[in-house]
N, C-alpha and C positions, 0 to 999 in steps of 0.2 A: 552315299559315296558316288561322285561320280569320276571317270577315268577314260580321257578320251585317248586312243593311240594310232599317230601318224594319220590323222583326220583330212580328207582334202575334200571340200566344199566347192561346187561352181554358184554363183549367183550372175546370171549374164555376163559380160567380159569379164567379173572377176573374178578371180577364183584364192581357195585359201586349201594351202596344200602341205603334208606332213605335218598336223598339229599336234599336241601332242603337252599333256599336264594331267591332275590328278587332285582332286579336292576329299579329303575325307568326310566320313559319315560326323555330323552334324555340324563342318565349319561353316563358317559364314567367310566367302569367297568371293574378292571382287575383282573383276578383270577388266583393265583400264588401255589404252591407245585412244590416239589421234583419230579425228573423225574419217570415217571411209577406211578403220586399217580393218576392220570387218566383224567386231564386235557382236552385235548384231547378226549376221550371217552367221556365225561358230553358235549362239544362243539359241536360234531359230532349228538348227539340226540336233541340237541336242534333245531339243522338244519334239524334234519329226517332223517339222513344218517347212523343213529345206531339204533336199536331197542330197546323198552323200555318193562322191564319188569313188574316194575310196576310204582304207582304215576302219577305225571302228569306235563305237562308243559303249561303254559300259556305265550301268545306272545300275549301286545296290549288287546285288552276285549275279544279273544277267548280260548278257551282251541286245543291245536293243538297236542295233545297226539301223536295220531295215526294218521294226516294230514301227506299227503306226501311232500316232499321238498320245489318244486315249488310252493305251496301253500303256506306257512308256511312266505313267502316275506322277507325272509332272505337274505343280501350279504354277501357273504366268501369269505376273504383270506385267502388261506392254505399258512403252510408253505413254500413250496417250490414255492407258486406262482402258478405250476400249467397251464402256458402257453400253447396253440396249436403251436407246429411248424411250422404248417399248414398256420397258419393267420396271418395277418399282425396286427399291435397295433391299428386301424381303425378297423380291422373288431372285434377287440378283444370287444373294447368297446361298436360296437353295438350287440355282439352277443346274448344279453338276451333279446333287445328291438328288432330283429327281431323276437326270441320265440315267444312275447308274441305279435306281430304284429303290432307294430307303422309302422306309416307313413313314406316313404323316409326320406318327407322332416322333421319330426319330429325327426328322426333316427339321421339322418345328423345335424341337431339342437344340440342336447343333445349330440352328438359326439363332434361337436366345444367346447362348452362349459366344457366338462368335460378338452377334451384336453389343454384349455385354461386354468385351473386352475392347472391342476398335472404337467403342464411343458411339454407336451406329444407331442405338435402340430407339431415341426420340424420333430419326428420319427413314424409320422401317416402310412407312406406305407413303415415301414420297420417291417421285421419279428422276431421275439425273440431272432433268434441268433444274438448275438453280442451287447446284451443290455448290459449294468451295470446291478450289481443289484438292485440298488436303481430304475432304471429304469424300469425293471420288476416288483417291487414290487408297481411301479406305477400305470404300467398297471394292473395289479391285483387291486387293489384299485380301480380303474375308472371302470372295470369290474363287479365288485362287486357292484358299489355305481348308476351303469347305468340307472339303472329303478327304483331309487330314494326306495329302502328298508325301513323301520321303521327302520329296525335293522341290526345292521353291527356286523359280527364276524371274528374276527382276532387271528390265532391261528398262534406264535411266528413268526408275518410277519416282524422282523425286526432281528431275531436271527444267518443272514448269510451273515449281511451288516457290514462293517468298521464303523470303531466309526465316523467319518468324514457323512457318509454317512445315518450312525441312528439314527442320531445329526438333519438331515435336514429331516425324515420322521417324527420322533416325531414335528416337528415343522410344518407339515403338517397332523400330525393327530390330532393336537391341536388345527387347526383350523376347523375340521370335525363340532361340535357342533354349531359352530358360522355360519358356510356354508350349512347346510344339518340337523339340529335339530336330526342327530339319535341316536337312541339309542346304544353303543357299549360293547360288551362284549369280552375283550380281555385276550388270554390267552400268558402269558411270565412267566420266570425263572428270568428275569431282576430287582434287586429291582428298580434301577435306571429309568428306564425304568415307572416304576408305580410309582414313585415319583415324575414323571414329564409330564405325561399324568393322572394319575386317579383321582377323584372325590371319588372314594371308592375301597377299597382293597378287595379282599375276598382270602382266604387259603383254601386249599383241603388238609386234611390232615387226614389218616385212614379212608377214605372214606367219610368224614361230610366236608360240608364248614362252615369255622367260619370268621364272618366282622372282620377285621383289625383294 
């Protein structure tokens, strides 16, 4: 569940003030406006990665206002995905479950698994370069989704994929609630897109969100 009330965000001269909406435990949620109406900023605080000025946010039965990130048991996919260079799609997916100290062999566990279902398992010890992007935004997804979150946030992870290609992620984000019960908060410009994943729509628009 998440439940933001009377939210106001500064992000340098802009600011997003009294917000204010309410997504239940496991919908799949997508909140849409014009570019710059601040999308992205409202996403970014919910995760703890923006400061909030005032209001408050609730994630689940807590109030996580002023919790910092890693607490708050949030997975994100950013836009661009977001990849290490550095790592291989293996180390990408255990990289939150060694954060937080799993076991090898439980590491390794939940690695098969994830990879067994995104498609991921042939490109396990290969490095970012040279993915697709469907492929990246896989791993991004299996990264995010590693240490089994309440809550998945997906901020336009499908906006730099071929139609071919965002055709087959929606059709794997659709199965997210049937596989994983989370709760999703997704932000796109795509109506189509929320036409064919959401459960409820929300608008940002002059700063207020209104349900669809």
């Amino acid at each position: 569940m998440i439940r933001v009330e009377e939210l106001s965000v500064r992000a340098g001269a802009f600011t997003l003030r009294g917000v204010s909406f309410a997504v239940p435990a496991g919908a799949h949620a997508v909140l849409m406006g014009r570019t710059g109406s601040g999308k992205t900023t409202l996403l970014e605080a919910i995760c703890g990665l923006r400061p909030v000025v005032g209001g408050a946010i609730h994630l689940q039965d807590h109030e996580v206002t002023h919790w910092p990130p890693a607490r708050r048991g949030i997975g994100l996919v950013p836009q661009d995905a977001a990849l290490f260079g550095h790592l291989t799609v293996r180390e990408h997916l255990s990289f939150a479950l060694s954060l937080r100290r799993w076991s090898r062999e439980q590491i390794e566990a939940r690695v098969a698994e994830l990879s067994a279902w995104l498609g991921l398992t042939p490109l396990l010890d290969r490095p970012p370069r040279g993915l697709s992007g469907g492929e990246a935004q896989r791993v991004a997804l299996g990264r995010a989704l590693s240490f089994r979150p309440a809550i998945l946030c997906l901020d336009e992870p499908l906006s730099a994929l071929d139609e071919q290609t965002r055709g087959e992620m929606c059709d794997l984000l659709r199965t997210l609630r049937t596989h994983t019960g989370v709760t999703v908060l997704h932000v796109t410009h795509n109506s189509a897109e929320a036409e064919r994943l959401a459960d409820r729509v929300f608008l940002l628009r002059a700063g207020r969100v209104e349900p669809q």
